[in-house]
Every structure is written in structure tokens, then in C-alpha cells.
MARMI-589010 format. One record per atom (N, C-alpha, C): residue in three letters; residue number from 1; atom name; z, y, x negated. Coordinates in steps of 0.1 Angstrom, whole numbers, padded with zeros to 4 digits. Last residue first. Layout:
<recs>
REC, ALA, NUM, CA, Z, Y, X .
...
</recs>
This chain:
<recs>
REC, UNK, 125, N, -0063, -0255, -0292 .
REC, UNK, 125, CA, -0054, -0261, -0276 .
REC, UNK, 125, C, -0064, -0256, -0262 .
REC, UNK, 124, N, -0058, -0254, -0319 .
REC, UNK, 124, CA, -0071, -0248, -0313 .
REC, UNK, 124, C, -0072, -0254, -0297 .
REC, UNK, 123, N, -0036, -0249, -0331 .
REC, UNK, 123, CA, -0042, -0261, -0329 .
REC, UNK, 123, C, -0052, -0263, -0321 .
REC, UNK, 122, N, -0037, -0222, -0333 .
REC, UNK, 122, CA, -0035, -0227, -0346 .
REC, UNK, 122, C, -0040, -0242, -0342 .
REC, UNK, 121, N, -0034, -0217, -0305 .
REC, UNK, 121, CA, -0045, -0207, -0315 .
REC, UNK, 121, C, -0048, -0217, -0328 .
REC, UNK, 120, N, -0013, -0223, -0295 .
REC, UNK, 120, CA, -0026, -0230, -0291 .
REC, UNK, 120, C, -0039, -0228, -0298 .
REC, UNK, 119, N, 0007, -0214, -0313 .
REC, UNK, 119, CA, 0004, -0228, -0314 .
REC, UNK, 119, C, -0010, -0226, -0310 .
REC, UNK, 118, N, 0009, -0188, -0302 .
REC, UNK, 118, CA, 0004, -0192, -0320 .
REC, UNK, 118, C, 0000, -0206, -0322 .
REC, UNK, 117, N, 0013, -0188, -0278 .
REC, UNK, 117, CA, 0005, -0177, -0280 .
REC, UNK, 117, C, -0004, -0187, -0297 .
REC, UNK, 116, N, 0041, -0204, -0275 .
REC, UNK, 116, CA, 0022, -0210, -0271 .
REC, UNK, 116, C, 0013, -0202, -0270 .
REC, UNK, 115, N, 0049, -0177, -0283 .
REC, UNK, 115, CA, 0050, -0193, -0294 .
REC, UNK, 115, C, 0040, -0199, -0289 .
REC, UNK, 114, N, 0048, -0165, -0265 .
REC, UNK, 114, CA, 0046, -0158, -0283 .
REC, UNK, 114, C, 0042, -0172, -0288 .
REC, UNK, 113, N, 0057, -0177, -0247 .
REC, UNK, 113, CA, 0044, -0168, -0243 .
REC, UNK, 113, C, 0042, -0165, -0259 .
REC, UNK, 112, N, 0085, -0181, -0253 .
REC, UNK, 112, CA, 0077, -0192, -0248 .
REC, UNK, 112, C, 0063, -0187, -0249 .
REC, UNK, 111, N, 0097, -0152, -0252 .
REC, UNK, 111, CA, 0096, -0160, -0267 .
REC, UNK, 111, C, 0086, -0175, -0260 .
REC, UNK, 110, N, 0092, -0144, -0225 .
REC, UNK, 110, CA, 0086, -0140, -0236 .
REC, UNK, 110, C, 0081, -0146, -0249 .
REC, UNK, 109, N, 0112, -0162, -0217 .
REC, UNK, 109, CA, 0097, -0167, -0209 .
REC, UNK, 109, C, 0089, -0162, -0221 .
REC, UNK, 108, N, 0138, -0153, -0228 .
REC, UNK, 108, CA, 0133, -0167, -0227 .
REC, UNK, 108, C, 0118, -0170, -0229 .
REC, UNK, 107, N, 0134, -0128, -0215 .
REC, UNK, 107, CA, 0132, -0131, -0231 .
REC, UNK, 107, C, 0129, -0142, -0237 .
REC, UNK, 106, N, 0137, -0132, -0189 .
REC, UNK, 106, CA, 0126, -0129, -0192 .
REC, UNK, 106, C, 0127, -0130, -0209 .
REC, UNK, 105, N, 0162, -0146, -0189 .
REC, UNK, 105, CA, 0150, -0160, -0185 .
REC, UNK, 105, C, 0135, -0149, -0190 .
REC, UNK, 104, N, 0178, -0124, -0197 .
REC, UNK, 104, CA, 0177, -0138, -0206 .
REC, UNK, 104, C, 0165, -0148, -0205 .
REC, UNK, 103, N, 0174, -0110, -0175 .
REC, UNK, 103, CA, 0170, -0104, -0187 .
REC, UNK, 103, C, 0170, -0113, -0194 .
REC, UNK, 102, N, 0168, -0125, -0140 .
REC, UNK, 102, CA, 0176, -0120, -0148 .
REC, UNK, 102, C, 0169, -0116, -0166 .
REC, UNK, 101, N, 0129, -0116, -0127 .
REC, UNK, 101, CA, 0139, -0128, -0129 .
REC, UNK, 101, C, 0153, -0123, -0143 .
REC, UNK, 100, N, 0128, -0086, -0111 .
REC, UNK, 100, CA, 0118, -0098, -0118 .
REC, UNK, 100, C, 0133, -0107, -0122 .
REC, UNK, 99, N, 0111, -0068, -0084 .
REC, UNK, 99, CA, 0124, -0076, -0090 .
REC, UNK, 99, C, 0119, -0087, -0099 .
REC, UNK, 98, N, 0096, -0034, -0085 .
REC, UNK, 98, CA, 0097, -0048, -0090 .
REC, UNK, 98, C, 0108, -0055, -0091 .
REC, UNK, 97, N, 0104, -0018, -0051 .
REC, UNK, 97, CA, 0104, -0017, -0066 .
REC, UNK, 97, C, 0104, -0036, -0072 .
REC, UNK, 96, N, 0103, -0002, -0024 .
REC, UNK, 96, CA, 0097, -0007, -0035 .
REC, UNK, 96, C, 0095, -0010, -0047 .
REC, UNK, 95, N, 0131, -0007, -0006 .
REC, UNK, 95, CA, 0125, -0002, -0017 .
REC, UNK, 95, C, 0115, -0011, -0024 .
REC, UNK, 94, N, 0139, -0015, 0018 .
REC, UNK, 94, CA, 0130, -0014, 0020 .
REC, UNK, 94, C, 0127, -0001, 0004 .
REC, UNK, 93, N, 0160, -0039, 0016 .
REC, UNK, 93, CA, 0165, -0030, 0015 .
REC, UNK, 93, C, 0154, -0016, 0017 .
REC, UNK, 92, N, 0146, -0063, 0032 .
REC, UNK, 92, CA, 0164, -0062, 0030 .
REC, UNK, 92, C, 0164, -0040, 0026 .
REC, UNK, 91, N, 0120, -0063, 0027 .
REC, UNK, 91, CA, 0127, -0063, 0038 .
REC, UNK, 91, C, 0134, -0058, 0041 .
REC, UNK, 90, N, 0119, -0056, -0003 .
REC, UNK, 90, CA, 0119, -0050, 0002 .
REC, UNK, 90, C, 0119, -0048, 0014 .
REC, UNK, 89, N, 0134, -0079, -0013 .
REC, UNK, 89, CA, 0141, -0067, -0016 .
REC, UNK, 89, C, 0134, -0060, -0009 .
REC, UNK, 88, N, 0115, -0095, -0007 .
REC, UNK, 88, CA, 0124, -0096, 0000 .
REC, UNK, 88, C, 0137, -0087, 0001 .
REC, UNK, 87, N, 0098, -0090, -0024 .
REC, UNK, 87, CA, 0090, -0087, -0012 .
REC, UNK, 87, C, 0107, -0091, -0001 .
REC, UNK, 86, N, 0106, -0098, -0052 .
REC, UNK, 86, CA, 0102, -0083, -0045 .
REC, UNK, 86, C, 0104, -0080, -0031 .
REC, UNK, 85, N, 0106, -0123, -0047 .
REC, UNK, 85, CA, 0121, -0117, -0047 .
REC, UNK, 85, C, 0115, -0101, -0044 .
REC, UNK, 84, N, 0081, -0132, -0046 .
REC, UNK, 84, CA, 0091, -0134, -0034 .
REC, UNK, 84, C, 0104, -0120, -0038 .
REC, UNK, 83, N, 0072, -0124, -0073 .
REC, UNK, 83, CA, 0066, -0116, -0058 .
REC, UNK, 83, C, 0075, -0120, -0050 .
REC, UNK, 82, N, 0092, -0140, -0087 .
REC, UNK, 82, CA, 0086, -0124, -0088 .
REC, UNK, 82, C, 0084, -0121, -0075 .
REC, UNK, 81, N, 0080, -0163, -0080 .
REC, UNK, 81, CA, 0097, -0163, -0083 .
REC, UNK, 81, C, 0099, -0147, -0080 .
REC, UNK, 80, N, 0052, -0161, -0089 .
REC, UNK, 80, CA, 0060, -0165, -0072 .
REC, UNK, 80, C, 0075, -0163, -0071 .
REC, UNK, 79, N, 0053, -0162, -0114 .
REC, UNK, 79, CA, 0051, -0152, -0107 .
REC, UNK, 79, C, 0054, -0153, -0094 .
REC, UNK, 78, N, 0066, -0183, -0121 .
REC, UNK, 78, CA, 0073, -0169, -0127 .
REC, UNK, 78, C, 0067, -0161, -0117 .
REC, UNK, 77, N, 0052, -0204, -0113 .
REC, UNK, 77, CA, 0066, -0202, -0109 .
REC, UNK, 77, C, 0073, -0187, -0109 .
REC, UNK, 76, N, 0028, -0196, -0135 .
REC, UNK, 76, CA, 0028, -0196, -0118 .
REC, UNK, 76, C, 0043, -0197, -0111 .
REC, UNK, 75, N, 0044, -0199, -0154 .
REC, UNK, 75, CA, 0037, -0187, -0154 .
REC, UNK, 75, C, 0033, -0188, -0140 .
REC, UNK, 74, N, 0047, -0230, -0154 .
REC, UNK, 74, CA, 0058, -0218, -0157 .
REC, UNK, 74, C, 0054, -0206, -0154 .
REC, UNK, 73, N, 0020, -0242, -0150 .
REC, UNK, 73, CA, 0031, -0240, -0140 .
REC, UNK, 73, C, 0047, -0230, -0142 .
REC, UNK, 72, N, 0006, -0231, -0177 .
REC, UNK, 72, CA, 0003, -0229, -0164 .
REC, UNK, 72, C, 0011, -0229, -0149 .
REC, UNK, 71, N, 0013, -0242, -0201 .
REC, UNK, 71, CA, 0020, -0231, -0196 .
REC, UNK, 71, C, 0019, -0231, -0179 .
REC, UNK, 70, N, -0014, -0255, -0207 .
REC, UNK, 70, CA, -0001, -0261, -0205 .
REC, UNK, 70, C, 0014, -0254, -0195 .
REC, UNK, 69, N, -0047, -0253, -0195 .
REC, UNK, 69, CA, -0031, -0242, -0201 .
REC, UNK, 69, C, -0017, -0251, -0194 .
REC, UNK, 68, N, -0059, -0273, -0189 .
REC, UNK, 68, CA, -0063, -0260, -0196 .
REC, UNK, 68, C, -0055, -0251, -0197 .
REC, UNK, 67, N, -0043, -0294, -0189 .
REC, UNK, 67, CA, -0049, -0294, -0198 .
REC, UNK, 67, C, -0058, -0278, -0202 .
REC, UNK, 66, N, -0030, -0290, -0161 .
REC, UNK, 66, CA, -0022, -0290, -0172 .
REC, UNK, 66, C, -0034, -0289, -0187 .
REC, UNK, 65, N, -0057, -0293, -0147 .
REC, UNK, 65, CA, -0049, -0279, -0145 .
REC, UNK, 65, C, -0038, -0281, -0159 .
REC, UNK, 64, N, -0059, -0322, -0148 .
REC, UNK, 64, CA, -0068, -0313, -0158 .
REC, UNK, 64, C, -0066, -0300, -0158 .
REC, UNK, 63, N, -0033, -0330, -0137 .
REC, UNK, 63, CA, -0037, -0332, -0149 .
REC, UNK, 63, C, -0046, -0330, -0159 .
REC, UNK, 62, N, -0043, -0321, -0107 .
REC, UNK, 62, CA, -0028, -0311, -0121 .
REC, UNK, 62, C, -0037, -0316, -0133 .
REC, UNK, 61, N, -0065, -0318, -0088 .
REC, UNK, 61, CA, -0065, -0325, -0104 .
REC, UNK, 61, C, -0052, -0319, -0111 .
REC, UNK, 60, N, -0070, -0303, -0062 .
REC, UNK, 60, CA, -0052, -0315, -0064 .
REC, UNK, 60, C, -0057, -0322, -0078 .
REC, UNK, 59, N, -0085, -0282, -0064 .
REC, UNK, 59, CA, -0081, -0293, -0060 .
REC, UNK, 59, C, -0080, -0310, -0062 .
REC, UNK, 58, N, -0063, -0263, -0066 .
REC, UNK, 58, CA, -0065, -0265, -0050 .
REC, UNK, 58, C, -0075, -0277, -0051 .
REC, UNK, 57, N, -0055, -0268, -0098 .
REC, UNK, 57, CA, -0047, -0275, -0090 .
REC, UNK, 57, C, -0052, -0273, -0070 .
REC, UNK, 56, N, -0082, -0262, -0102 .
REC, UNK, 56, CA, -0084, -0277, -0105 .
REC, UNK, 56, C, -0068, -0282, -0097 .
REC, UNK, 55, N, -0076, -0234, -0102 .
REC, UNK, 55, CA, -0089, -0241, -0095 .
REC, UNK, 55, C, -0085, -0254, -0091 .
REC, UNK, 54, N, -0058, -0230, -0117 .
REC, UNK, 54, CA, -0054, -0228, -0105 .
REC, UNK, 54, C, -0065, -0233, -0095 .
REC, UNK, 53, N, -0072, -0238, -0143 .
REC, UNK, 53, CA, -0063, -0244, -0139 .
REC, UNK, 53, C, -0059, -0241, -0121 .
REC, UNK, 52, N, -0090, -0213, -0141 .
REC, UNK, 52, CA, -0093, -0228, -0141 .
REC, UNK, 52, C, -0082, -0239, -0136 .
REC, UNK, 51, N, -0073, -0194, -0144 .
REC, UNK, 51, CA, -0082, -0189, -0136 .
REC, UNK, 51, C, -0086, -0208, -0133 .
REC, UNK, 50, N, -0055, -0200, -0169 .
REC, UNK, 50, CA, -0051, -0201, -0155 .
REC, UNK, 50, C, -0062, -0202, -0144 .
REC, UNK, 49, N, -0072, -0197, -0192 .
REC, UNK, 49, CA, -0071, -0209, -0188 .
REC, UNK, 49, C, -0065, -0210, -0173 .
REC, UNK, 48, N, -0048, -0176, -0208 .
REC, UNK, 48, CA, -0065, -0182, -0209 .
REC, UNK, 48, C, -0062, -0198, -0203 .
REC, UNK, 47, N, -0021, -0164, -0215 .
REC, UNK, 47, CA, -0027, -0173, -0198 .
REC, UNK, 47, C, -0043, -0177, -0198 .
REC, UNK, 46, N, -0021, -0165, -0240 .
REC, UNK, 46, CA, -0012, -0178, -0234 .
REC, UNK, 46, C, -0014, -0180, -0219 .
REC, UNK, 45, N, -0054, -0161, -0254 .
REC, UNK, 45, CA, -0035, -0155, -0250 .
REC, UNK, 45, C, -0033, -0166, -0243 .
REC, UNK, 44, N, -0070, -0174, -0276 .
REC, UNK, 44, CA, -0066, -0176, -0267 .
REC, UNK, 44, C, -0052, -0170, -0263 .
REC, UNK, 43, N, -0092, -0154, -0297 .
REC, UNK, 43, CA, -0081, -0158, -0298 .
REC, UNK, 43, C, -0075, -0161, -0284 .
REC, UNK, 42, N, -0111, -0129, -0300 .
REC, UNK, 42, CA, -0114, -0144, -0304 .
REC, UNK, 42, C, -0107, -0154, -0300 .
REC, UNK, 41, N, -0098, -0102, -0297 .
REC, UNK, 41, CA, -0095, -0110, -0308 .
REC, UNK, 41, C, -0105, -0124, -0313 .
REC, UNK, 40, N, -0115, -0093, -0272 .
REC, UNK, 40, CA, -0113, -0086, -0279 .
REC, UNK, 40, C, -0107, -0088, -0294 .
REC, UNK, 39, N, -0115, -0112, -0252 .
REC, UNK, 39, CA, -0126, -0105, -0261 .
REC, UNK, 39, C, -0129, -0096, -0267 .
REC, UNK, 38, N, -0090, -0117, -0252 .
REC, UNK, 38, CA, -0099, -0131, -0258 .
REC, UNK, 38, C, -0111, -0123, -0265 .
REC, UNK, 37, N, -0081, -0097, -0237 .
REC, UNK, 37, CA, -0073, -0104, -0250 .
REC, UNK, 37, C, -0085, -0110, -0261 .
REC, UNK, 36, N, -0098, -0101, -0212 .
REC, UNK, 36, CA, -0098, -0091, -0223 .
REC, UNK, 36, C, -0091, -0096, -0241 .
REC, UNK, 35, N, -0110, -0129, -0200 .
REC, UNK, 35, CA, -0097, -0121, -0206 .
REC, UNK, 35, C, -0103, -0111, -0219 .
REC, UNK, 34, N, -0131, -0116, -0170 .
REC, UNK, 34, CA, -0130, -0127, -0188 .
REC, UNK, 34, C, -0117, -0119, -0190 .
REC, UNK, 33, N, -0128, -0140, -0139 .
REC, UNK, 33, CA, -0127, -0125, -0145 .
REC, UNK, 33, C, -0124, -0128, -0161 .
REC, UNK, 32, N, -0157, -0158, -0134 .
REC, UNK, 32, CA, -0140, -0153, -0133 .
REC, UNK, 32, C, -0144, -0140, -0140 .
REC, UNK, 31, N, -0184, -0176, -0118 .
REC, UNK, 31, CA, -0178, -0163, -0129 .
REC, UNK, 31, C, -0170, -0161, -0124 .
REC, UNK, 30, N, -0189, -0202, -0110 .
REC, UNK, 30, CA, -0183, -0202, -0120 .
REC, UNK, 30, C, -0181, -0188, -0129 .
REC, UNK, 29, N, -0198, -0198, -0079 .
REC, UNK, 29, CA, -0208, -0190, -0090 .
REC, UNK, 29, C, -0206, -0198, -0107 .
REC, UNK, 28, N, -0176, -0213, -0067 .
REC, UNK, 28, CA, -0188, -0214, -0064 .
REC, UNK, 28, C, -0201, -0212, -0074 .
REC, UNK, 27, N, -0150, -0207, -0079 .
REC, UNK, 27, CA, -0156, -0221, -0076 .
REC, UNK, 27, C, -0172, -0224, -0078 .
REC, UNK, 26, N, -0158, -0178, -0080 .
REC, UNK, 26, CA, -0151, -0183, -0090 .
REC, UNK, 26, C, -0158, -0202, -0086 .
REC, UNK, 25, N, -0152, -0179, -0050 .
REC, UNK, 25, CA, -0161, -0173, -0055 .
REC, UNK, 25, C, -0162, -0178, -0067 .
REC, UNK, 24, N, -0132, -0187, -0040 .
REC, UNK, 24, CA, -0144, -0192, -0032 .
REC, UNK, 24, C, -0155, -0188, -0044 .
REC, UNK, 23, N, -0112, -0171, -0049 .
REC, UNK, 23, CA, -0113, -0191, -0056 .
REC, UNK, 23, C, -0121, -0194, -0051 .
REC, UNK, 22, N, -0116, -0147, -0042 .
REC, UNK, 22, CA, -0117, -0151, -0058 .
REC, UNK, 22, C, -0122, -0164, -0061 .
REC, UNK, 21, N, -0110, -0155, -0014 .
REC, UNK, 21, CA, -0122, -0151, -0016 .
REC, UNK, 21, C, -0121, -0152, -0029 .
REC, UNK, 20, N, -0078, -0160, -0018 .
REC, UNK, 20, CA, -0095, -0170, -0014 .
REC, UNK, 20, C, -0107, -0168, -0015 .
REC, UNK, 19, N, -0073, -0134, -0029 .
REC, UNK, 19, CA, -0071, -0148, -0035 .
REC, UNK, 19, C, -0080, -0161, -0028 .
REC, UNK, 18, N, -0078, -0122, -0004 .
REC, UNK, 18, CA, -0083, -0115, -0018 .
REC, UNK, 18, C, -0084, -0128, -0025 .
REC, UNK, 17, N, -0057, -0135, 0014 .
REC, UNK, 17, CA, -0072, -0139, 0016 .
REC, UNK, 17, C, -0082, -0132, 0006 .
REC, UNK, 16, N, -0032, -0126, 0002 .
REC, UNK, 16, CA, -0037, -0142, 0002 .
REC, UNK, 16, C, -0050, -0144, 0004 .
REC, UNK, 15, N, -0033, -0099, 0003 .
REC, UNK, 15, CA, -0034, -0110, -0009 .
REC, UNK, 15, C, -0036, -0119, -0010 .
REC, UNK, 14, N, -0033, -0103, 0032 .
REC, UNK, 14, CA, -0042, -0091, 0023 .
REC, UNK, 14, C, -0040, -0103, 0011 .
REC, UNK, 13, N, -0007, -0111, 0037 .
REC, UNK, 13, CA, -0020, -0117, 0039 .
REC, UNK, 13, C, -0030, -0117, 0033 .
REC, UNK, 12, N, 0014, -0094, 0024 .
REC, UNK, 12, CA, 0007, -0106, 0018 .
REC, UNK, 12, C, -0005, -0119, 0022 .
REC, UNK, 11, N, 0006, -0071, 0036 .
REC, UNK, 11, CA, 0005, -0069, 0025 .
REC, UNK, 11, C, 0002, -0088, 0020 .
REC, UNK, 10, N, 0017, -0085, 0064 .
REC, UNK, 10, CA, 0005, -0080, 0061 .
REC, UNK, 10, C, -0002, -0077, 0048 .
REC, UNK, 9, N, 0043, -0092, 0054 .
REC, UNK, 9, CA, 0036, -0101, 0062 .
REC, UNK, 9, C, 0022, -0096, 0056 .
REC, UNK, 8, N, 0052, -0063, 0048 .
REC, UNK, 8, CA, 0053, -0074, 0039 .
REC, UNK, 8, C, 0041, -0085, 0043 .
REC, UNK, 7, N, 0050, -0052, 0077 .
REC, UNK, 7, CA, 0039, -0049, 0064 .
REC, UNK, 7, C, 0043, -0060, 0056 .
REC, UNK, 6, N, 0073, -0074, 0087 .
REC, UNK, 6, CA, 0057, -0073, 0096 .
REC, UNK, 6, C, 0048, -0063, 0085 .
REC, UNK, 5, N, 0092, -0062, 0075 .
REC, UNK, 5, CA, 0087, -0077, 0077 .
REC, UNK, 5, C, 0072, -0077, 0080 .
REC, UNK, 4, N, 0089, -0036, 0084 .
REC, UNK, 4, CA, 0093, -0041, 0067 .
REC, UNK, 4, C, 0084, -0055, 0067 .
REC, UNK, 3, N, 0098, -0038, 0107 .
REC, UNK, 3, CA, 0087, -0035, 0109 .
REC, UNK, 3, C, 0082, -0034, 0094 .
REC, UNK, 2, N, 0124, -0054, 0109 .
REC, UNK, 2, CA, 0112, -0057, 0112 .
REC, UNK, 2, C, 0100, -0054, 0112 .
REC, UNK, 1, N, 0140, -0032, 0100 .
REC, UNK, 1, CA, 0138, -0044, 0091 .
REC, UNK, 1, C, 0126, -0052, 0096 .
</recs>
């Protein structure tokens, strides 16, 4: 189990310093990565806007992080909710495999992702 621990550790460092280097970069240049979705319809999907938002929350503006995607802290929850529980399944039991949150909160999350998929589009958000 400790040697689980100690890749997990690793694997998430890797990630975490991939993720600074993005937000160094991204900050710096102002080029992100473009959503496909968007350039491909016109049309804002329900994570347009995170790349910024996650900017303005390191640093510490929420309230202009909430303004470019409302969504923003559910979808960030969701995904830390996600990668912890993975990464802890795979300590504990050492399979690789996705754990995602019970079948109700993901249909939940879904129908939320559809709906501020049509609002933001229709109120141009």
C-alpha cells in the first residue's frame, strides 16, 4: 500500500506542476486551450469560461471567477470529488479505475450541465 501511496503522490505531483505551468502560461501569454464545442457551434458549453475562472480564483477574485462561469465551483468540486476518490481506490485497493460520484448526483450534475448549457446561450451569460 505504500508504494500505491508513494506513485499516487507522484502521479499527483506530475499533475500538479503540469497545472502550474498551464496557469503560468495561460496568465502570462493569455493563450488557453480553445473549446472545441465553441468552435465548432458558436455556442458556449457549460465549461467555457473555467480556464479564466480558475485564473481569477489563484488570484483570490471569486466574484469575477463566478462571472465567467457560474457553474464553475460545482464542476471544480466534481472534479476533485472524482480524482480524490479515484486515487484513493487506488491506494486502498490498487485498481485503476474511475470512481465517480453515486448515479443520481451524476444525472443530477448532467441535467444542471444541459440546462446552463441553454440558458447561458439564450441569455448570452
Amino acid at each position: 500500500m505504500l508504494k500505491r501511496f508513494q506513485k499516487a503522490a507522484l502521479w499527483g505531483g506530475f499533475v500538479f506542476i503540469l497545472i502550474i505551468i498551464f496557469t503560468i502560461w495561460t496568465d502570462r501569454t493569455g493563450i488557453g486551450i480553445p473549446c472545441p464545442f465553441r468552435t465548432l457551434t458558436h455556442l458556449n458549453c457549460p465549461g467555457c469560461g473555467n480556464t479564466r475562472a480558475a485564473l481569477a480564483c489563484l488570484h483570490l477574485e471569486f466574484r469575477k471567477a463566478l462571472q465567467y462561469n457560474y457553474l464553475f465551483p460545482a464542476e471544480f468540486l466534481y472534479l476533485i470529488w472524482t480524482a480524490l476518490k479515484t486515487c484513493i481506490n487506488y491506494i486502498r485497493t490498487g485498481t485503476q479505475t474511475l470512481v465517480t460520484p453515486p448515479k443520481r448526483i451524476n444525472i443530477l450534475f448532467l441535467i444542471c450541465l444541459i440546462i446552463w448549457l441553454i440558458v447561458r446561450n439564450i441569455l448570452h451569460i
